[in-house]
C-alpha positions in Angstrom: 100.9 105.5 71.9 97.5 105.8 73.5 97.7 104.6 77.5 95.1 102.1 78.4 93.2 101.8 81.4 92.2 97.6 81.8 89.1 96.8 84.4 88.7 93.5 85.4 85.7 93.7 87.0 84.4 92.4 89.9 86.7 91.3 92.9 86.8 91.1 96.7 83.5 90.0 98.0 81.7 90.2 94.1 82.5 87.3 92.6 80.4 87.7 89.5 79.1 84.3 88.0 80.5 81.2 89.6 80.4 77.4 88.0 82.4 74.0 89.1 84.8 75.8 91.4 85.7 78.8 89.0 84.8 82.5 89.8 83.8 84.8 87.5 86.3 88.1 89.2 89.5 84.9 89.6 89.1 84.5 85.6 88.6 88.4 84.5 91.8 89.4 86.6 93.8 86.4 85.0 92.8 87.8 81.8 93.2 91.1 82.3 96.8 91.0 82.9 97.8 88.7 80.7 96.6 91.6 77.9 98.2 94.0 79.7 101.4 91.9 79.4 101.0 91.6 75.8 99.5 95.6 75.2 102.7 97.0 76.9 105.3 94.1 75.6 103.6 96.4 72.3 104.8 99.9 73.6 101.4 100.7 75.1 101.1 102.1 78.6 98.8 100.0 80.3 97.0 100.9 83.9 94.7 98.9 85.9 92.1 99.5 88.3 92.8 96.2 90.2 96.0 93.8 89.9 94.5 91.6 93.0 91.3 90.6 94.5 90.0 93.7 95.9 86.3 95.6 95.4 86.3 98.4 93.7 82.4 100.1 93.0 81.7 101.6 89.6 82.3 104.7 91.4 85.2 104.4 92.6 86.8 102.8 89.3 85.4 105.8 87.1 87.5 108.2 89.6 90.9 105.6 89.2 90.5 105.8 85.7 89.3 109.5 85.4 92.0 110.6 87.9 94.8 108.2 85.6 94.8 110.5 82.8 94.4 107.6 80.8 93.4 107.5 77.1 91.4 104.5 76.4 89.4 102.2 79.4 88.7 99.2 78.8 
């Protein structure tokens, strides 16, 4: 099976849209792993380029992923 890079997006001080309380980067990271929880309880290999609330720039995450070997990024 193909391994899978997930990017949440956002984190650390970008919080990406915000409404009522709720943060755009809080509700992509919640998401994120919970389809990597259900991609490798599938057999996939499943990589991320943030599992907490950190900033990562679009630089930096092409070099995680590029550097991960990983088939697929998503």
């Amino acid at each position: 099976m193909p391994s899978i890079m997930l990017d949440a997006g956002h984190g650390g001080w970008d919080n990406g849209a915000q409404y009522g309380g709720r943060k755009e980067k809080d509700d992509n990271l919640t998401l994120t792993l919970a389809v990597g929880e259900e991609l490798q309880d599938r057999g996939y290999d499943v990589l991320y380029t943030r599992t907490e609330d950190v900033y990562d720039s679009p630089g930096q995450k092409a070099r995680i992923a590029n550097a991960s070997g990983a088939d697929l990024f998503i």
